[in-house]
mmCIF file as Biopython writes it, N, C-alpha, C and O atoms, coordinates in Angstrom:
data_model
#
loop_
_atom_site.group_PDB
_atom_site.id
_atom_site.type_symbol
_atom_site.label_atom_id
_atom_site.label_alt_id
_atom_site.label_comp_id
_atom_site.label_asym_id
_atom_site.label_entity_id
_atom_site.label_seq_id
_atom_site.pdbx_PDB_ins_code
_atom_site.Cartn_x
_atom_site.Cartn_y
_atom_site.Cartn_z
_atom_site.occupancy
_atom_site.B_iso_or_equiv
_atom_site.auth_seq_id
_atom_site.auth_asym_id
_atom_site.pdbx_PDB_model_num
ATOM 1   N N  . UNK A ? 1  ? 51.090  94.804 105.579 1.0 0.0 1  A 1 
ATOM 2   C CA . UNK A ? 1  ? 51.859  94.317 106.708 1.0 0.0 1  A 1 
ATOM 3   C C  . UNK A ? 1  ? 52.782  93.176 106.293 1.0 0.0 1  A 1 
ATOM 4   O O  . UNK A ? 1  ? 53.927  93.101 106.740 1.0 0.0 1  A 1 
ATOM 5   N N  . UNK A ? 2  ? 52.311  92.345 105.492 1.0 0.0 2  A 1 
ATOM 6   C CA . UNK A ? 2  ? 52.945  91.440 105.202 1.0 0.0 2  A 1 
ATOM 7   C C  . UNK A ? 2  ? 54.094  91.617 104.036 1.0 0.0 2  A 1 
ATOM 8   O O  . UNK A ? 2  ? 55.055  90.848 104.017 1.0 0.0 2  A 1 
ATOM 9   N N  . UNK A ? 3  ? 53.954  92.633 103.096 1.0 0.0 3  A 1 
ATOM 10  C CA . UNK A ? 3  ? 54.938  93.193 102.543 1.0 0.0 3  A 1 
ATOM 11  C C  . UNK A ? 3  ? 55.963  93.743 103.287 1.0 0.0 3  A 1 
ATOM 12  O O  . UNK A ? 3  ? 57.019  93.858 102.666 1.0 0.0 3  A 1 
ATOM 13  N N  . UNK A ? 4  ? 55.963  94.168 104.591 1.0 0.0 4  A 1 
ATOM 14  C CA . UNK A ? 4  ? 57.050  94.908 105.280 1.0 0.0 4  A 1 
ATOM 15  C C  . UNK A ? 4  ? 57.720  94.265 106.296 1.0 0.0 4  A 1 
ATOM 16  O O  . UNK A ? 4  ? 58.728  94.707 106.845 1.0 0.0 4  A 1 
ATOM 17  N N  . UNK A ? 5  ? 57.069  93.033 106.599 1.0 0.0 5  A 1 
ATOM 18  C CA . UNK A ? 5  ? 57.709  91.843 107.028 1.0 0.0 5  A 1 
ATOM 19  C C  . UNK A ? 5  ? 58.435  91.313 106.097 1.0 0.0 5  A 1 
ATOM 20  O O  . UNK A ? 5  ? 59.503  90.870 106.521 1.0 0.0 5  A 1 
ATOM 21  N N  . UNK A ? 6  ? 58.239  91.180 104.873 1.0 0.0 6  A 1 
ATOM 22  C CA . UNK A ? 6  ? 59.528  90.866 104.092 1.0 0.0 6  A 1 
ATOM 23  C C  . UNK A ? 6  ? 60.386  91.318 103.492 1.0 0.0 6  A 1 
ATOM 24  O O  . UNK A ? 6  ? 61.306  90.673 102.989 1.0 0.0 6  A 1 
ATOM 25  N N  . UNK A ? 7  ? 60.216  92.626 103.436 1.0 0.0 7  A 1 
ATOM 26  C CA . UNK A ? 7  ? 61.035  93.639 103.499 1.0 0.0 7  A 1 
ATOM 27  C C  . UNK A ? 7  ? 62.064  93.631 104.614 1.0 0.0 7  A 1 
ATOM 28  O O  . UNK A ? 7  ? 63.268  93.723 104.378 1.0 0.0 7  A 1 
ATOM 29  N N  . UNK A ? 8  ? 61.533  93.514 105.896 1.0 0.0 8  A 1 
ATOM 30  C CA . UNK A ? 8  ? 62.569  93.595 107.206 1.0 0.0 8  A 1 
ATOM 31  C C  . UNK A ? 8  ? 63.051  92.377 106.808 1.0 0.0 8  A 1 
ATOM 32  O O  . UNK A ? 8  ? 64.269  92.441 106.645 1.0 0.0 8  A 1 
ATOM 33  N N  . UNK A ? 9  ? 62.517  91.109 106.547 1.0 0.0 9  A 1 
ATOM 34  C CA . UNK A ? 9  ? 63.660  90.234 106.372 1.0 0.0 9  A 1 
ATOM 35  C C  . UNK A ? 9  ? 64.906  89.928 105.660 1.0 0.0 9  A 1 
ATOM 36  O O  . UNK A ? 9  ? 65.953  89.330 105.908 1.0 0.0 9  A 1 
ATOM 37  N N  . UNK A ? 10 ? 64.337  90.637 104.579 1.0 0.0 10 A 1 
ATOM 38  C CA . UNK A ? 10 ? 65.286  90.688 103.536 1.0 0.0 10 A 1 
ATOM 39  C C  . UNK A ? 10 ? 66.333  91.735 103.617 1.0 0.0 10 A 1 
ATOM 40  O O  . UNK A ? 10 ? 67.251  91.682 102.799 1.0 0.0 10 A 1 
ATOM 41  N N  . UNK A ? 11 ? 66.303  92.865 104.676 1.0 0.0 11 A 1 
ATOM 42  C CA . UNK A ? 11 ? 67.392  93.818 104.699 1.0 0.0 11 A 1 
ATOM 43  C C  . UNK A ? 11 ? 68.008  93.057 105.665 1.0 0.0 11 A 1 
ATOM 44  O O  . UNK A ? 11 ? 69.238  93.011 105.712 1.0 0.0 11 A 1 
ATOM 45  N N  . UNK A ? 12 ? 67.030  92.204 106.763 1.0 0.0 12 A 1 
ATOM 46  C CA . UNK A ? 12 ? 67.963  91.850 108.094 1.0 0.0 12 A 1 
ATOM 47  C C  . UNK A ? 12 ? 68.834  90.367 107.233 1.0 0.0 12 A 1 
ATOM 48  O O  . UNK A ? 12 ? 69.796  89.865 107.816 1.0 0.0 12 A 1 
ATOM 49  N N  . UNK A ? 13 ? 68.631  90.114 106.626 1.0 0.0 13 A 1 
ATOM 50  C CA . UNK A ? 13 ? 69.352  88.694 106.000 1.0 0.0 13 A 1 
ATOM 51  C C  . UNK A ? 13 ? 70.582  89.417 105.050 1.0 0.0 13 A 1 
ATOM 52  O O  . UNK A ? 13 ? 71.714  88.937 105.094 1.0 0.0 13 A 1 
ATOM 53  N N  . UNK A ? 14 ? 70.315  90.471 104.285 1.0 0.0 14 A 1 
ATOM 54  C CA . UNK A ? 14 ? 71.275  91.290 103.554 1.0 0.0 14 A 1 
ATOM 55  C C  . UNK A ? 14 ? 72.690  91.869 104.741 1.0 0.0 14 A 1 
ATOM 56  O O  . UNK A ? 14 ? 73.862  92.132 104.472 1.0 0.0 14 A 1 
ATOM 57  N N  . UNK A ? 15 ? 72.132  91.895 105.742 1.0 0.0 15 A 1 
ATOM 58  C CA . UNK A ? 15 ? 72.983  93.182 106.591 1.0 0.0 15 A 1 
ATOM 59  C C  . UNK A ? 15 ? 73.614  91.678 107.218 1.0 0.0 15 A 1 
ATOM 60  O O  . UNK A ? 15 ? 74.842  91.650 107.296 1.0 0.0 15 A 1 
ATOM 61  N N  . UNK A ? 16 ? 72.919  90.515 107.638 1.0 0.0 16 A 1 
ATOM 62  C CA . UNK A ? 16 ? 73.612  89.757 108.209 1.0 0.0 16 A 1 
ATOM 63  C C  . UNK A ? 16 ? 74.933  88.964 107.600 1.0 0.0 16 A 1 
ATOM 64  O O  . UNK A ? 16 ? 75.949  88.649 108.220 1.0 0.0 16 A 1 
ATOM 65  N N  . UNK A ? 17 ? 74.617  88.731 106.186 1.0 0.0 17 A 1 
ATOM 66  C CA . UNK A ? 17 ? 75.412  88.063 105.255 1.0 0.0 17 A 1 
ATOM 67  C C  . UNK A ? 17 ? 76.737  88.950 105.503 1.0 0.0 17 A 1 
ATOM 68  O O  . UNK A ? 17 ? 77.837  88.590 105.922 1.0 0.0 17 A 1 
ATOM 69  N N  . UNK A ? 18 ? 76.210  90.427 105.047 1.0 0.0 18 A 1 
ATOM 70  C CA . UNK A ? 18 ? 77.431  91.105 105.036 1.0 0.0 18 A 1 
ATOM 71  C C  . UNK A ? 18 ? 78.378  91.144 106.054 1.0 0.0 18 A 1 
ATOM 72  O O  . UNK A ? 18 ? 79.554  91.444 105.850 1.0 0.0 18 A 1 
ATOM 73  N N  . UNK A ? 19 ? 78.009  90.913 106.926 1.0 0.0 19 A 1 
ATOM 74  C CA . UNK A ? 19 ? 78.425  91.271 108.585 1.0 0.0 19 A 1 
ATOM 75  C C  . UNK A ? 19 ? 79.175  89.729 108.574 1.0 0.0 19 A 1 
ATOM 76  O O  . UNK A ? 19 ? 80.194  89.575 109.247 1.0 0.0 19 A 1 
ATOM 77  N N  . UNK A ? 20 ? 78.643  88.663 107.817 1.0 0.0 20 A 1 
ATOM 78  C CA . UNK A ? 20 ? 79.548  87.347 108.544 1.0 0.0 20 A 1 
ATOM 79  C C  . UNK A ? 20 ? 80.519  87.148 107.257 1.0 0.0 20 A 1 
ATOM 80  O O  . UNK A ? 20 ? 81.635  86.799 107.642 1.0 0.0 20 A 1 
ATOM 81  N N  . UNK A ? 21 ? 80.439  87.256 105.956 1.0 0.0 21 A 1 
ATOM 82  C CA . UNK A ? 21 ? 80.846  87.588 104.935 1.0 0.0 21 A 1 
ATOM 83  C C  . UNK A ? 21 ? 82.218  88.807 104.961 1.0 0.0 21 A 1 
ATOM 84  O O  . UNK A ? 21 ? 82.745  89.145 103.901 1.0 0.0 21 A 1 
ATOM 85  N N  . UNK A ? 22 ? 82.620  89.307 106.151 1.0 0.0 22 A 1 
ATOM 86  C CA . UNK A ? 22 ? 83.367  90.500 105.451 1.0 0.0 22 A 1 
ATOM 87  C C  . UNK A ? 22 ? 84.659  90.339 105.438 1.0 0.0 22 A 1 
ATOM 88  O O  . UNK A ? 22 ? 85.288  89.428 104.898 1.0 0.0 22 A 1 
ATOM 89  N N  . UNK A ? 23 ? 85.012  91.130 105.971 1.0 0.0 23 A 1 
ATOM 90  C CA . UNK A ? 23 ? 87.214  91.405 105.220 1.0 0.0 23 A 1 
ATOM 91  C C  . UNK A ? 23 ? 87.645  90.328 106.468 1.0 0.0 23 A 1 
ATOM 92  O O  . UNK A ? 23 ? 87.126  90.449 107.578 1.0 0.0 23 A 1 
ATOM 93  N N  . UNK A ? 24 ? 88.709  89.194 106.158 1.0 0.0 24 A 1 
ATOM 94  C CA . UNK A ? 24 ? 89.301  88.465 106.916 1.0 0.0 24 A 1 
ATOM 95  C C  . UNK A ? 24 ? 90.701  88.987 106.884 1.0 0.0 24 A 1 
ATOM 96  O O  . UNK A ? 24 ? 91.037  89.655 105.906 1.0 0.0 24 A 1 
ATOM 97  N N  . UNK A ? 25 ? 91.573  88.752 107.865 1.0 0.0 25 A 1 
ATOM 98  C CA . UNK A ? 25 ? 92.939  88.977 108.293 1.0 0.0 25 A 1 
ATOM 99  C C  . UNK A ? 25 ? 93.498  87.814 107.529 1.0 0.0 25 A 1 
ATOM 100 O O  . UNK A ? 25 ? 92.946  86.714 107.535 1.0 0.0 25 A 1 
ATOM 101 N N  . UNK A ? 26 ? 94.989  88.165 106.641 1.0 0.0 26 A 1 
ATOM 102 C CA . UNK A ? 26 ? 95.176  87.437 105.907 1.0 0.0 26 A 1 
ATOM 103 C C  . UNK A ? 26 ? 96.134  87.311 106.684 1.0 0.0 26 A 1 
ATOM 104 O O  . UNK A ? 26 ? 96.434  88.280 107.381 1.0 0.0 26 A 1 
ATOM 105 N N  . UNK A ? 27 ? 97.186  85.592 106.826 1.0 0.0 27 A 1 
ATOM 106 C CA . UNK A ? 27 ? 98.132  85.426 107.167 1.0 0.0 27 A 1 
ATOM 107 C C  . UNK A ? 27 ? 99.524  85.744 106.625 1.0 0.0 27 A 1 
ATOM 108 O O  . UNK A ? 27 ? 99.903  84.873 105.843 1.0 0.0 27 A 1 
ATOM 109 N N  . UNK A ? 28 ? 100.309 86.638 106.793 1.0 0.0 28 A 1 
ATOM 110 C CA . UNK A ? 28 ? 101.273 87.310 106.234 1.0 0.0 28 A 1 
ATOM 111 C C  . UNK A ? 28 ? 102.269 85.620 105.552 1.0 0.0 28 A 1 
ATOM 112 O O  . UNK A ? 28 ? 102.449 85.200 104.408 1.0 0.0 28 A 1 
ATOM 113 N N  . UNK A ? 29 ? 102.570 85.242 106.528 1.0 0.0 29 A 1 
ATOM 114 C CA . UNK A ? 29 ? 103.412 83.658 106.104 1.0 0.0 29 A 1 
ATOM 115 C C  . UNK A ? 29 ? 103.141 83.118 105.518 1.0 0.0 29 A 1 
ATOM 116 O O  . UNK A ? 29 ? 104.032 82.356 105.141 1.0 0.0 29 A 1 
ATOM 117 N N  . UNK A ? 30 ? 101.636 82.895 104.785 1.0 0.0 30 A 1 
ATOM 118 C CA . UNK A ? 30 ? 101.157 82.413 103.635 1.0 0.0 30 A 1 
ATOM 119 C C  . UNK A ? 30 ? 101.419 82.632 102.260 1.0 0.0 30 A 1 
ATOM 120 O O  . UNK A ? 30 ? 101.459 81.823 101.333 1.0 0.0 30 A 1 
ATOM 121 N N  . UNK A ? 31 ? 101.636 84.190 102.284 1.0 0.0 31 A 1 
ATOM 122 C CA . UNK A ? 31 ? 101.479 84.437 101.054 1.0 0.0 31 A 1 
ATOM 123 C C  . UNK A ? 31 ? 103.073 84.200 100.414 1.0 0.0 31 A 1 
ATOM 124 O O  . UNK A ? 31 ? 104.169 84.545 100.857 1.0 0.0 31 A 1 
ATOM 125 N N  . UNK A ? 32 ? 102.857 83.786 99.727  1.0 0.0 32 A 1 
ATOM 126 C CA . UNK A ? 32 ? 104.490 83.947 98.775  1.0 0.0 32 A 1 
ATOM 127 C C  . UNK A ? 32 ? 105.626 84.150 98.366  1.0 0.0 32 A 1 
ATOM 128 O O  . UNK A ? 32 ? 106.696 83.552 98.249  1.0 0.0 32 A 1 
ATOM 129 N N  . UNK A ? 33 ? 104.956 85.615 98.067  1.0 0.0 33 A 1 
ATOM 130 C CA . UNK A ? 33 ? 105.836 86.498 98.335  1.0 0.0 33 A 1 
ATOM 131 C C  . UNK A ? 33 ? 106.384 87.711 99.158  1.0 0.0 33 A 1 
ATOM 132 O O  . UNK A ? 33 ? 106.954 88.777 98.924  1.0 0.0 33 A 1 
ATOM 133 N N  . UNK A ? 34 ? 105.856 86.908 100.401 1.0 0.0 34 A 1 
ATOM 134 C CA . UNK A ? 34 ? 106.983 87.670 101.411 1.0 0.0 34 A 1 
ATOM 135 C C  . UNK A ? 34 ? 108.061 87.355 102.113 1.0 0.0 34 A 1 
ATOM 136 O O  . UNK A ? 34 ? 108.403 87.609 103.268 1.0 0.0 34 A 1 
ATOM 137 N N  . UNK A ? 35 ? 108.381 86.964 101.538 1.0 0.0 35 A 1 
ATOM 138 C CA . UNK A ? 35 ? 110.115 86.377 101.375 1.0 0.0 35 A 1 
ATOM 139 C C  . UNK A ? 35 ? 111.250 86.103 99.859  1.0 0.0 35 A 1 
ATOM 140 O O  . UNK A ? 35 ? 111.045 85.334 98.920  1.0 0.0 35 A 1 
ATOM 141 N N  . UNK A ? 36 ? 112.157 86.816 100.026 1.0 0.0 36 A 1 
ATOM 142 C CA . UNK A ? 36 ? 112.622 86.704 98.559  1.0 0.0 36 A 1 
ATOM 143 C C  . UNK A ? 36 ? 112.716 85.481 98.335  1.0 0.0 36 A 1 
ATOM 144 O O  . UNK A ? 36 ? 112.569 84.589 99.170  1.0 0.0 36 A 1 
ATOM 145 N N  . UNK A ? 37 ? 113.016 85.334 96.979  1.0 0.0 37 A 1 
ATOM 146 C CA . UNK A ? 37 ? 113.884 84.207 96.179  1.0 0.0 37 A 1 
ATOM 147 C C  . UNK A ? 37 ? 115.201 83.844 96.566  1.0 0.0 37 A 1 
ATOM 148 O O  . UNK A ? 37 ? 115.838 84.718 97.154  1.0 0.0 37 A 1 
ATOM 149 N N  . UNK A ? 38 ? 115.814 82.626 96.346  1.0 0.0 38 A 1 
ATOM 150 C CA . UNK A ? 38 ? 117.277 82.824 96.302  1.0 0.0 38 A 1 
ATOM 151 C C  . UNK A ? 38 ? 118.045 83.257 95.243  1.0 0.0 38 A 1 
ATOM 152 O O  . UNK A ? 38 ? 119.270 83.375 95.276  1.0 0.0 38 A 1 
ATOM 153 N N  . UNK A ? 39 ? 117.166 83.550 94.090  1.0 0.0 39 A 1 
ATOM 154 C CA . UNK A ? 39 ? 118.028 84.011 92.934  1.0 0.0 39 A 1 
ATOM 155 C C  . UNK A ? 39 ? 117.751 85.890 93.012  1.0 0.0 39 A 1 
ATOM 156 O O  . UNK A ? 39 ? 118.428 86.731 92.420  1.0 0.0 39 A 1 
ATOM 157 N N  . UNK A ? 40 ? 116.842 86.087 93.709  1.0 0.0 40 A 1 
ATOM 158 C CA . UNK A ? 40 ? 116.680 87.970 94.131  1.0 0.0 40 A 1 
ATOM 159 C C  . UNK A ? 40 ? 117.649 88.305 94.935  1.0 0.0 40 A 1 
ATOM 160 O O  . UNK A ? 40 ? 117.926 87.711 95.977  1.0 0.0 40 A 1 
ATOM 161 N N  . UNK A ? 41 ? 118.324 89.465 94.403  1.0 0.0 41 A 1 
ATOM 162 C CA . UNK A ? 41 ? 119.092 90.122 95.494  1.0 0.0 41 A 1 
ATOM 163 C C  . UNK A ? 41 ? 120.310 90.184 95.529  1.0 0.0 41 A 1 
ATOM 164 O O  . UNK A ? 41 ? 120.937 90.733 96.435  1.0 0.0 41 A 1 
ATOM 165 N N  . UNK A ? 42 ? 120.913 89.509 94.333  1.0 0.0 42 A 1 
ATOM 166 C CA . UNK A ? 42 ? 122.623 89.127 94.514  1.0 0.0 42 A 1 
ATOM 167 C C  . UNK A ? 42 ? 122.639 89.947 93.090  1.0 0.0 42 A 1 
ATOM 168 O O  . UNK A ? 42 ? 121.641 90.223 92.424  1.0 0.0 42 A 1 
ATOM 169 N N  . UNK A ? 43 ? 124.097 90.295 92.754  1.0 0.0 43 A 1 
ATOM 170 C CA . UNK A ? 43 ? 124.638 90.961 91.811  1.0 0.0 43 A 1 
ATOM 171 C C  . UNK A ? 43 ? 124.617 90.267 90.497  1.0 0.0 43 A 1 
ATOM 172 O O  . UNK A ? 43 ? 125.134 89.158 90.364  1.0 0.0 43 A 1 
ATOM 173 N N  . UNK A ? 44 ? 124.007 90.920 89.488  1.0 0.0 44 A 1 
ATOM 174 C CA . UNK A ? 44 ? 124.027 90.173 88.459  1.0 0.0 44 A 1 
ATOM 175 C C  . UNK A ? 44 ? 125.469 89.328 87.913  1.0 0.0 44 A 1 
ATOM 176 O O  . UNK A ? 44 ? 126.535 89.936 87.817  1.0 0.0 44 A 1 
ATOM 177 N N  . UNK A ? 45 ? 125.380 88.267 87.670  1.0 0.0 45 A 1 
ATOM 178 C CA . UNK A ? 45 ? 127.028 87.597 87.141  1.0 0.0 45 A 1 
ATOM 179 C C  . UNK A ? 45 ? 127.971 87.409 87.855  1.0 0.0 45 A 1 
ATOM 180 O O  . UNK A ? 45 ? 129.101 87.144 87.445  1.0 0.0 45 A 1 
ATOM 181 N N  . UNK A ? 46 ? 127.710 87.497 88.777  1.0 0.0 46 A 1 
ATOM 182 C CA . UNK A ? 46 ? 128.734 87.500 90.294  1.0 0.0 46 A 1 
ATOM 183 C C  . UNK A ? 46 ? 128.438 86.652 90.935  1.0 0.0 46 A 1 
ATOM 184 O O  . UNK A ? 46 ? 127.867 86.843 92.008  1.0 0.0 46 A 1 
ATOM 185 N N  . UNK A ? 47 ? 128.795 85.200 90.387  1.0 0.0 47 A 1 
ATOM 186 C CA . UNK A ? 47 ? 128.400 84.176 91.025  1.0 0.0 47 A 1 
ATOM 187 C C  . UNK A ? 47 ? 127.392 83.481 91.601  1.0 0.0 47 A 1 
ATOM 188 O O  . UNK A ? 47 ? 127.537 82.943 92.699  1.0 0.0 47 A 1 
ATOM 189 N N  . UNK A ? 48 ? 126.263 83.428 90.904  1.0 0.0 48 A 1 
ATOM 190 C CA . UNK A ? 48 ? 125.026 82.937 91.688  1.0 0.0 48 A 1 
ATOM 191 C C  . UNK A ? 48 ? 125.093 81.043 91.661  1.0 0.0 48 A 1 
ATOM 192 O O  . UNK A ? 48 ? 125.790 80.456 90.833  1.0 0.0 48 A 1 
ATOM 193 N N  . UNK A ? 49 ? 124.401 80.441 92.518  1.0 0.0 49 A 1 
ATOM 194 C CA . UNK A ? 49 ? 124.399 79.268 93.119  1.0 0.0 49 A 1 
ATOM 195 C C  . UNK A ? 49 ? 124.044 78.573 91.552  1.0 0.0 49 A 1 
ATOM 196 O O  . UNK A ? 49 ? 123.227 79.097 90.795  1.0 0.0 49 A 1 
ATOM 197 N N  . UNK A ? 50 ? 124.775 77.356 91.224  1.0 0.0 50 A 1 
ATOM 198 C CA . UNK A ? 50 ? 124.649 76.770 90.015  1.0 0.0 50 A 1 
ATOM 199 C C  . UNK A ? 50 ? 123.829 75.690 90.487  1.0 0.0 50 A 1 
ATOM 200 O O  . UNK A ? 50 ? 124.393 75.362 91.531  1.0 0.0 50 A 1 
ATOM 201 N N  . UNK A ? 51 ? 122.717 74.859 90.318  1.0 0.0 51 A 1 
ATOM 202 C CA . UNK A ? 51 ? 122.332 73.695 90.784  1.0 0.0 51 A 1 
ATOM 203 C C  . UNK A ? 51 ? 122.122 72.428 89.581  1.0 0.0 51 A 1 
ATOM 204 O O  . UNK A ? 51 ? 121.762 71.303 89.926  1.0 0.0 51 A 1 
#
């Protein structure tokens, strides 16, 4: 009996972790690169911004 009491605990602590642990919604505006560069996108040699 007492083996299967810790058995249930240990699947119910496994299943719980997973359950609070899982895939989060990432914020698109965070990441990086989702927005170009200012040097992406313009024609090579055709004047890009000198700084």
């Amino acid at each position: 009996m007492k083996k299967l009491l810790s058995l249930f605990l240990a699947i119910t602590t496994l299943g719980l972790s997973l359950i609070f642990t899982g895939c989060t919604e990432v914020d698109e505006s965070t990441i990086p690169w989702s927005r170009p560069k200012d040097w992406e996108g313009g024609v090579p040699g055709m004047g890009g911004t000198s700084r």
